[in-house]
C-alpha distance (Angstrom), angle and dihedral (degrees) to the residues before:
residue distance angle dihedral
X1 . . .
X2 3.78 . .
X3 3.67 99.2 .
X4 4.34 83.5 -178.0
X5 3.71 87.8 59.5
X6 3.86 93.7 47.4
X7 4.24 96.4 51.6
X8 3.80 82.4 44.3
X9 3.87 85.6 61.5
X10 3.72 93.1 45.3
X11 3.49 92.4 47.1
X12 3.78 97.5 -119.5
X13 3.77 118.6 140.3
X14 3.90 127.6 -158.7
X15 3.70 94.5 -91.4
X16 4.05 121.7 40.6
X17 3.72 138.2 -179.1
X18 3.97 115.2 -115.1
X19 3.88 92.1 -127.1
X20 3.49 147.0 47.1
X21 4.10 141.1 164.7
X22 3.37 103.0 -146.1
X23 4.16 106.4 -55.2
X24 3.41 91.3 -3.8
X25 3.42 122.3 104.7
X26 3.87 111.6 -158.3
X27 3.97 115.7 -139.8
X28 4.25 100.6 -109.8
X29 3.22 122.7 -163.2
X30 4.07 104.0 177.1
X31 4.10 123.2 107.7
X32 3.42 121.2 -45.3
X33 3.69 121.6 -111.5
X34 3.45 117.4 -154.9
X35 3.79 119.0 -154.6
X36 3.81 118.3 -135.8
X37 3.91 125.7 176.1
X38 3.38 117.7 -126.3
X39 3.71 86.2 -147.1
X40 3.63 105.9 77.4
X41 3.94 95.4 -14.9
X42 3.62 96.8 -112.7
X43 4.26 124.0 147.4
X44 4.15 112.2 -101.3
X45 3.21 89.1 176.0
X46 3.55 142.3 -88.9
X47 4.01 148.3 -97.1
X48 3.85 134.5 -130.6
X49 3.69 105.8 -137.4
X50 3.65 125.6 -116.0
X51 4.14 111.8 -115.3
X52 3.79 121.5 -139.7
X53 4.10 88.9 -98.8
X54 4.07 86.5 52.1
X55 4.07 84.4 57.6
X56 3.89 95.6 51.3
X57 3.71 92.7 50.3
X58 3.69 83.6 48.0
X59 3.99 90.0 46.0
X60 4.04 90.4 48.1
X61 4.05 92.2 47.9
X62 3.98 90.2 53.9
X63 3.87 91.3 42.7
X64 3.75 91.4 52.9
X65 4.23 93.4 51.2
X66 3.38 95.1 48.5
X67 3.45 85.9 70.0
X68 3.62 98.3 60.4
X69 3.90 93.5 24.1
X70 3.57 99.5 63.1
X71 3.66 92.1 49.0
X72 3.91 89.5 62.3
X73 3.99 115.6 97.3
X74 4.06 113.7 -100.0
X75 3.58 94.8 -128.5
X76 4.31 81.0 56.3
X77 3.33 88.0 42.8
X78 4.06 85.9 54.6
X79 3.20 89.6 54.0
X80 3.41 97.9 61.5
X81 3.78 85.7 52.5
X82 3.42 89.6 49.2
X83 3.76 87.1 61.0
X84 3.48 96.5 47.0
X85 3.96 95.4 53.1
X86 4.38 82.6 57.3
X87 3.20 95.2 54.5
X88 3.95 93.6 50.9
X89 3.82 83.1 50.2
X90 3.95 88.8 54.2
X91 3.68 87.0 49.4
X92 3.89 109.3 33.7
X93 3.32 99.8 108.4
X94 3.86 96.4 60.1
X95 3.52 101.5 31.5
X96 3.90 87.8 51.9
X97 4.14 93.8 48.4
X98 4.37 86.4 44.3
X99 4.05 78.6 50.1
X100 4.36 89.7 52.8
X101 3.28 99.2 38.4
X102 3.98 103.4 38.4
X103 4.06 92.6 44.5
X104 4.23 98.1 18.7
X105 3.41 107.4 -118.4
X106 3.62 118.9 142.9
X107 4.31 114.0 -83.0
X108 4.16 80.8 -108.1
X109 3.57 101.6 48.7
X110 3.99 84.7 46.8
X111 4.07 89.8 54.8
X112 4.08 88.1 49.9
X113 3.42 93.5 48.1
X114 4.30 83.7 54.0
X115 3.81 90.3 48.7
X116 3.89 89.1 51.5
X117 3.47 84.5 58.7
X118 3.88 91.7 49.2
X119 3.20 94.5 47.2
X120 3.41 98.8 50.2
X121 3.61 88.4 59.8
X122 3.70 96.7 57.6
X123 4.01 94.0 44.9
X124 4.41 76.4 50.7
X125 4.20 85.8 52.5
X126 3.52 99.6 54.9
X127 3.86 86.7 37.0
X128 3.56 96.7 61.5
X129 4.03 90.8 69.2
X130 4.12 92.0 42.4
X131 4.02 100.7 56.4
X132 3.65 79.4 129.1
X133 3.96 120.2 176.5
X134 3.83 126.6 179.2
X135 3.86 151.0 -69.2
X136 4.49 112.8 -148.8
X137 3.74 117.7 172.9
X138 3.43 107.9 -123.3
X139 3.97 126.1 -122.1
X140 4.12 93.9 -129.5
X141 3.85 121.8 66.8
X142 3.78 110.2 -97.1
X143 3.39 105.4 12.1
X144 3.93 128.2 118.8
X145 3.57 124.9 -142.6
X146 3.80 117.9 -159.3
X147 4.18 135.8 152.7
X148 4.22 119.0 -153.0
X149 3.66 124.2 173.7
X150 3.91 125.9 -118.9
X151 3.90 125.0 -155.8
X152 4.27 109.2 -101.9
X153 3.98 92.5 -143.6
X154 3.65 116.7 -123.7
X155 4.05 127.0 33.0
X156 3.61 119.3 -155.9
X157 4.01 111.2 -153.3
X158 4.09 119.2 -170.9
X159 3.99 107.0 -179.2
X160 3.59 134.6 -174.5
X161 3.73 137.2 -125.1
X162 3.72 104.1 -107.5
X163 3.93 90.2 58.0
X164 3.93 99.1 33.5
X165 3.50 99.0 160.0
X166 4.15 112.3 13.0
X167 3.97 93.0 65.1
X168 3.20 93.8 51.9
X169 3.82 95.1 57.3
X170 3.56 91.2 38.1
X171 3.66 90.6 71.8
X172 3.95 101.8 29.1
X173 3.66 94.5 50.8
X174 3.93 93.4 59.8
X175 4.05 92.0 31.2
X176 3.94 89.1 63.5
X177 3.51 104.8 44.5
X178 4.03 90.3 41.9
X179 4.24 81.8 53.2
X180 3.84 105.6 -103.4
X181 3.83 126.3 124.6
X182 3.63 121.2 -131.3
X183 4.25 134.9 -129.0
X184 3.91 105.8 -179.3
X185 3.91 124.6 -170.8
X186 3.15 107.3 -162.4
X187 4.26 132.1 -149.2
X188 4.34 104.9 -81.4
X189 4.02 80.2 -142.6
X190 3.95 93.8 71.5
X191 4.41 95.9 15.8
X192 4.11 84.5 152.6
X193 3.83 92.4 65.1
X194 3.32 92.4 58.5
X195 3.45 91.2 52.6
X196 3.58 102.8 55.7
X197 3.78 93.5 42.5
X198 4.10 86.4 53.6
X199 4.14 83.1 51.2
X200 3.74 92.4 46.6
X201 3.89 92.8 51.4
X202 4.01 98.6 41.5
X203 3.27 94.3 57.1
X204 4.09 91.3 58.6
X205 3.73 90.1 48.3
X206 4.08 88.0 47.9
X207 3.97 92.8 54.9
X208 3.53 86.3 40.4
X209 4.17 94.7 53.4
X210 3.62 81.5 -131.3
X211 3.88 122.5 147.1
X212 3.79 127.4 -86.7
X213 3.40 95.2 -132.7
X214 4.00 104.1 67.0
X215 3.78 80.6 79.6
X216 3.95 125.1 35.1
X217 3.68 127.7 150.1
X218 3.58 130.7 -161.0
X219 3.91 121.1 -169.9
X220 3.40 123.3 -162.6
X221 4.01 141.3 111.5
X222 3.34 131.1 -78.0
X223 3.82 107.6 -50.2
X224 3.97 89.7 58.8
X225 3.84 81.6 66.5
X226 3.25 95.4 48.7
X227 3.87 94.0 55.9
X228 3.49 95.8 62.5
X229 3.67 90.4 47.1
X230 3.53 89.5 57.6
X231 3.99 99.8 45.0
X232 3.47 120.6 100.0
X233 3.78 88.5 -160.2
X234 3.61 82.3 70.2
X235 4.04 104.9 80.3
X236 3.64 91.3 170.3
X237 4.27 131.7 41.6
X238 3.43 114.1 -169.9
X239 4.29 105.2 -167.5
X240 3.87 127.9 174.3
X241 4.24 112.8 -176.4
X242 3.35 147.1 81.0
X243 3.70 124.1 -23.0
X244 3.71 96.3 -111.6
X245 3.80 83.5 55.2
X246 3.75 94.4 51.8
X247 4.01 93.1 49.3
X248 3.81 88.7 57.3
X249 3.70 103.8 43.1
X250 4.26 89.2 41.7
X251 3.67 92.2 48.6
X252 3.64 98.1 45.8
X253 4.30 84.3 47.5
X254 3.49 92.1 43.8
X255 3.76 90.7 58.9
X256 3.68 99.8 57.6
X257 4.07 87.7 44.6
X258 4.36 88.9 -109.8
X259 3.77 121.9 148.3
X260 4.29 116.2 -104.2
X261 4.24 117.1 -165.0
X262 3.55 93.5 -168.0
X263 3.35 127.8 -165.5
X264 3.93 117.2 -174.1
X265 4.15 144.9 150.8
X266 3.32 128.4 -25.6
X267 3.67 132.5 -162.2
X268 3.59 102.9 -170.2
X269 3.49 130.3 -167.5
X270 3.58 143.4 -154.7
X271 4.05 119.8 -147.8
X272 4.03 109.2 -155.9
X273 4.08 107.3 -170.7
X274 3.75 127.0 -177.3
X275 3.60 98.0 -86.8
X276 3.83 101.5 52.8
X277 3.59 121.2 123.6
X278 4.00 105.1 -123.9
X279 3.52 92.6 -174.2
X280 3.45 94.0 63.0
X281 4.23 94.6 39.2
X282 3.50 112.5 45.8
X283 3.74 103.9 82.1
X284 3.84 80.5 48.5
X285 3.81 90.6 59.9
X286 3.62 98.7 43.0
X287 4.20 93.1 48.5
X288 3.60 87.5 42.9
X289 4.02 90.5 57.6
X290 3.39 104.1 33.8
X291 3.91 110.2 29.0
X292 3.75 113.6 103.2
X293 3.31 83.5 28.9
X294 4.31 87.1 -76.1
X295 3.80 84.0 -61.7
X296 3.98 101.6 114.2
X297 3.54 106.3 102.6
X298 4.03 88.9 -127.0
X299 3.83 87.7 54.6
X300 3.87 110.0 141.7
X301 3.98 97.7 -102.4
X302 3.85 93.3 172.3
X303 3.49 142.6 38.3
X304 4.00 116.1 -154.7
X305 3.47 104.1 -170.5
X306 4.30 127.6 170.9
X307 3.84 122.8 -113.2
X308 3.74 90.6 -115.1
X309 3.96 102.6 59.8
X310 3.88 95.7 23.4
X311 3.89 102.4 106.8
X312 4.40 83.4 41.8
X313 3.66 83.1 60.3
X314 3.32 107.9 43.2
X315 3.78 98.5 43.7
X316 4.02 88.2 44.2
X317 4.30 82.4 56.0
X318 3.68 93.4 40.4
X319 3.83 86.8 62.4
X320 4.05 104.8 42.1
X321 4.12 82.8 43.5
X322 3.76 85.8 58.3
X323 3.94 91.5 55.2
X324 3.81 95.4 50.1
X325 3.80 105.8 121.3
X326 3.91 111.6 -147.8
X327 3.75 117.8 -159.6
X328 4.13 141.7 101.5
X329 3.60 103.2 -17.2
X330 4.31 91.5 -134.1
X331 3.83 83.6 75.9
X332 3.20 105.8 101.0
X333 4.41 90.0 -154.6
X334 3.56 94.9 53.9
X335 3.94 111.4 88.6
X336 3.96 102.1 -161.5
X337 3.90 134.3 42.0
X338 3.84 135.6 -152.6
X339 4.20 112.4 -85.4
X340 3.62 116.9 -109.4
X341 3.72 100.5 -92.1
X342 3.74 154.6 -6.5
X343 4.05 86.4 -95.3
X344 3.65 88.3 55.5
X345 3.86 90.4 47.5
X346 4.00 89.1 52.1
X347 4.21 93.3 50.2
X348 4.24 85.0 44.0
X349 3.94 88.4 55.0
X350 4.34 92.7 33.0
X351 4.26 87.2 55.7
X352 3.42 92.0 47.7
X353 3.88 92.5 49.8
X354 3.80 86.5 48.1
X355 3.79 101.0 48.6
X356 4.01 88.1 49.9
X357 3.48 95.1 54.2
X358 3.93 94.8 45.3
X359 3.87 79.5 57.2
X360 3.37 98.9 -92.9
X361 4.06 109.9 156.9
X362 3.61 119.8 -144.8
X363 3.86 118.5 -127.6
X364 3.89 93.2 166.3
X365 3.57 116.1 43.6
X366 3.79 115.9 -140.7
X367 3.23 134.3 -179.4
X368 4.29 142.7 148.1
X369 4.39 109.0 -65.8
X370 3.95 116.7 -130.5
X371 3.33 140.3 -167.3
X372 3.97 132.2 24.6
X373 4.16 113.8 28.4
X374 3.94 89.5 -3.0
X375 4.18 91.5 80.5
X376 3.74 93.2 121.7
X377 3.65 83.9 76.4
X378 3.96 84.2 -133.9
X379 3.71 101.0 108.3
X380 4.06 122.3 118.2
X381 3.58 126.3 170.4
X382 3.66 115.0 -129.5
X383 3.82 119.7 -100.4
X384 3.79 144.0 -158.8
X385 3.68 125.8 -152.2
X386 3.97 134.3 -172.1
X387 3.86 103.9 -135.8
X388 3.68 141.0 152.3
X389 3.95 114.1 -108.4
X390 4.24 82.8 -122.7
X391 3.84 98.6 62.7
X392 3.86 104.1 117.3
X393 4.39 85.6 -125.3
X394 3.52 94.0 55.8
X395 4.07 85.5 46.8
X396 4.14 83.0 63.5
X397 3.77 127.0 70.0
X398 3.76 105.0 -128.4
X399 3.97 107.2 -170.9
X400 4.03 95.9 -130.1
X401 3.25 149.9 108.5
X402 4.33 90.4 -94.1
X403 3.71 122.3 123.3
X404 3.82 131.2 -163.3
X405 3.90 115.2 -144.5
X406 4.04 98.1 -159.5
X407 3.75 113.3 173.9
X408 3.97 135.3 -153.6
X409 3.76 144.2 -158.9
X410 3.64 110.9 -166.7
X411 3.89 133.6 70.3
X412 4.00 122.4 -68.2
X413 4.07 91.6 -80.4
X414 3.86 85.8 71.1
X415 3.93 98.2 47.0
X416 3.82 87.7 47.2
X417 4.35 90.3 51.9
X418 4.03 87.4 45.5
X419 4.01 84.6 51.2
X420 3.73 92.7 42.9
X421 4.00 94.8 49.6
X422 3.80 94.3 91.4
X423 3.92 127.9 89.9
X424 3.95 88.1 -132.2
X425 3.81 116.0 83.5
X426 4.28 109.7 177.9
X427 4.02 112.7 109.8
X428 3.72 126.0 11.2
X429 3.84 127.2 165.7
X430 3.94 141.2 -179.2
X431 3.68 131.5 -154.8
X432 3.96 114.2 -149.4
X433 3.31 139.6 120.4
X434 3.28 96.1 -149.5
X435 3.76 118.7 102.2
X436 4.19 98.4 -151.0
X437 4.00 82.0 58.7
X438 3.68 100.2 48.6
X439 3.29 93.8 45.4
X440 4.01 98.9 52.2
X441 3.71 84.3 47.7
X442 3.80 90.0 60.9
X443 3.74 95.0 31.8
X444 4.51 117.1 102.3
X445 4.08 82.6 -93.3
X446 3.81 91.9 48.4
X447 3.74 129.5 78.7
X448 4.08 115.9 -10.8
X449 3.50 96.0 -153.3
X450 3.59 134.9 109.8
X451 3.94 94.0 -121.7
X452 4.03 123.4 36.9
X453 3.36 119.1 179.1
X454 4.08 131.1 -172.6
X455 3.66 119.7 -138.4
X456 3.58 91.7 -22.2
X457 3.81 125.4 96.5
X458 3.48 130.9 -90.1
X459 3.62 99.9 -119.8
X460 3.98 121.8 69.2
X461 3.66 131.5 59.2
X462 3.75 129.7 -160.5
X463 4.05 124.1 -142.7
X464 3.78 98.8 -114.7
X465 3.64 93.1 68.4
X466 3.92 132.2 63.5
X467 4.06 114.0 -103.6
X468 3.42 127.3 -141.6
X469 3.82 156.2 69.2
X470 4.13 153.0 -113.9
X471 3.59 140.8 -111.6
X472 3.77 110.2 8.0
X473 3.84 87.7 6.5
X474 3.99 88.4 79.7
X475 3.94 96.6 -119.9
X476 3.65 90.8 -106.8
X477 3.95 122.9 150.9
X478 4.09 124.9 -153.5
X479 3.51 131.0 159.3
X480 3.74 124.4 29.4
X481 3.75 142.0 23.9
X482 4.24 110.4 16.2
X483 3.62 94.9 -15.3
X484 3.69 80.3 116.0
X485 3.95 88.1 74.9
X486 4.05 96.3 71.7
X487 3.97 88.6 63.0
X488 3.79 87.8 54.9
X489 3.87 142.1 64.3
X490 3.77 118.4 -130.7
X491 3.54 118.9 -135.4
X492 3.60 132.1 -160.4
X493 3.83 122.7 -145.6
X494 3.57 137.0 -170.5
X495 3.53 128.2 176.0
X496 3.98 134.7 -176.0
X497 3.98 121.5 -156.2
X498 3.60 95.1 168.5
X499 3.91 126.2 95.4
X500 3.88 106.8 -109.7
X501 4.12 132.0 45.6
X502 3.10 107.4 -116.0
X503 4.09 110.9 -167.5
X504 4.28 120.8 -132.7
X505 3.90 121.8 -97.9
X506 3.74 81.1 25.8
X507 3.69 95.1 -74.0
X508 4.01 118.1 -168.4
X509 3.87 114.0 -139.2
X510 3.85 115.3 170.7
X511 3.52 126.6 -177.2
């Protein structure tokens, strides 16, 4: 791969300014962040970050198309979308291999996580006819009751690394066509993929004589984040990270009264009952736990497996862990990819430290890869570890390829507790063929998470269908179905076209 041929194509050059509105590239003078793949450790490039002035003009620039923006049709503004979703098309191949080798995902899971953002686009087309609101009778003769739904004005969106272009376009996608502008920061651990997808989308608003500032991006560390937290011209903060993250960025929200979509850890499990068909879910399990590396946030964490098929399971994992092939993630035979970073290496090696001395026992070994292809020094062989759901580690989402074999001796109700005993809430799964099982898995006492899946894995999500979690996972929703609603205010209307007033609850008023 000639990674200088594909940011040629993108139109990204070795140095780039931290901010733009639109096509315009604001001057930046902050700290430099310098890109390095975790793939062979090699410079891509690197980023001046934006300053806290370079996010007010940013700020102003959104604030001023709104104006006009909102005041454009939704179909138009779906069109616009529509635009957008082509010119990720034209550019899917080398946005998807700067997503692989900038974050370390394989080259496929870096195409998928462009389609996502195609897709998104066209579920945002159709959408922009459908922002539907509703029709009440009304209590007093000749009135009309009726809601409808009014763009909020500017969208914050703070991504992560793992996801450093999908997220994004998750949120933007239904924020434009609902009426909202958009100012994204971006993760600093993948800075160049937010400035490729900010290239991709000015040039649609260019051919389109549209303004700059219905897209601006500002990339920086943590203190750009915690400007838009803070700004009351904000009305909506759109956040995906870690817990901790979420807690700061909805508190500080919360304060000033704003709207937070957050969308945090996850420490998913997988519940494997008597009747499941382990054929059919083992290459489920292992993608689940080691794909991305283990850092998706609906990675499987946990495996809750029953007394009676335990050793099956384990020994059938033992063997497909031992013919996982780890290596540069853009070959295609190689099954697992470096982590992001050294600090990610260090918390990989720290859990597995932890877990041991809780009493976990190690049936995988893991451990940090040297020598040829592994000289980013952010290599880690997968492991598997016997725990108890209650060990303070297994409490914690680590974002890695480590999975906790946890077993059980009771019915389904007691699988689905030992699942539930976590303060995250995002993916959950069960693997049965039985039908009583599935459906007290999906029933109110069943999983508490936002996503529950049967005889599927736990890690995945398709477009049609909201995403997101409970508890600790920040009770946001993106995506699918009426996620489109958080980017919106709702607005009730009554109107009378009769001659008198009459009053609610049949009120008497005489004067």
């Amino acid at each position: 791969m000639d990674i200088k041929k594909i940011l040629k194509s993108l139109g990204i050059e070795n140095s780039n300014f931290g901010a733009a509105i639109g096509s315009e590239w604001i001057p930046t003078s902050g700290e430099t962040i310098i890109s390095y793949s975790p793939v062979d450790g090699a410079k891509i490039g690197e980023v001046i970050s934006a300053t806290e002035e370079d996010y007010h003009k940013c700020i102003d620039a959104g604030l001023k198309s709104f104006a006009t923006w909102k005041m454009m049709p939704a179909p138009q503004r779906g069109e616009i979308v529509r635009q957008f979703g082509e010119a990720l098309r034209e550019n899917k191949e080398a946005l998807g291999a700067l997503v692989s080798y900038e974050m370390g995902k394989s080259f496929q899971e870096g195409l998928g996580e462009v389609q996502e953002m195609i897709d998104i686009c066209d579920f945002a087309v159709g959408l922009s006819r459908q922002l539907h609101g509703l029709t009440m009778h009304s209590e007093r003769p000749m009135h009309r009751m009726y809601e409808q739904y009014h763009p909020i004005g500017v969208v914050g969106i703070i991504s992560a690394f793992n996801f450093p272009v999908a997220v994004w376009a998750w949120n933007t996608a239904l924020a434009w066509i609902c009426g909202d502008v958009c100012i994204w920061k971006p993760s600093e651990k993948a800075p160049l993929c937010g400035v490729a997808c900010q290239k991709i989308m000015a040039k649609v608003l260019d051919q389109n004589n549209l303004d700059g500032g219905i897209c601006t991006i500002v990339i920086g560390n943590a203190d750009i984040g915690k400007l838009m937290a803070a700004d009351k011209r904000v009305p909506l903060v759109s956040a995906t990270g870690s817990t901790r993250m979420g807690k700061s960025v909805g508190k500080v929200v919360g304060e000033r009264l704003g709207k937070s979509l957050l969308e945090l850890g996850g420490n998913n499990a997988v519940i494997l009952t008597p009747n499941a068909d382990l054929k059919m879910v083992i290459p489920a399990l292992v993608f689940g736990a080691v794909g991305t590396t283990g850092q998706r946030c609906t990675s499987t964490r946990r495996l809750i497996i029953h007394e009676s098929i335990y050793n099956n399971v384990k020994t059938a994992l033992v063997n497909a862990y031992q013919q996982l092939k780890i290596g540069n993630p853009l070959d295609e035979s190689n099954h697992v990819g470096p982590l992001i970073d050294q600090d990610a290496v260090t918390m990989y090696s720290n859990a597995i430290e932890a877990a041991k001395k809780e009493g976990g026992k190690i049936i995988v070994e893991g451990g940090k890869l040297h020598g040829e292809g592994y000289e980013s020094n952010c290599y880690v062989k997968p492991v598997i570890i016997e725990t108890e759901n209650s060990y303070k580690i297994v409490q914690h989402e680590t974002f890695a390829p480590i999975l906790y074999l946890i077993k059980y001796n009771g019915n389904v109700d007691e699988a689905i507790n030992i699942q539930n005993s976590v303060p995250q809430g995002l993916s959950s799964a069960i693997m049965t063929t039985d039908m009583r099982e599935q459906e007290a898995f999906l029933s109110h006492q069943g999983s508490d998470c936002g996503i529950a899946n049967v005889n599927i894995g736990t890690s995945g999500a398709e477009i049609g269908g909201a995403f997101g979690g409970e508890k600790e996972t920040g009770g946001g929703r993106e995506s699918g179905s009426d996620a489109w609603k958080v980017y919106m205010r709702r607005q009730t209307n009554t109107i009378n076209w009769g001659t008198s007033l009459p009053l609610a609850q049949g009120i008497k008023f005489e004067l």
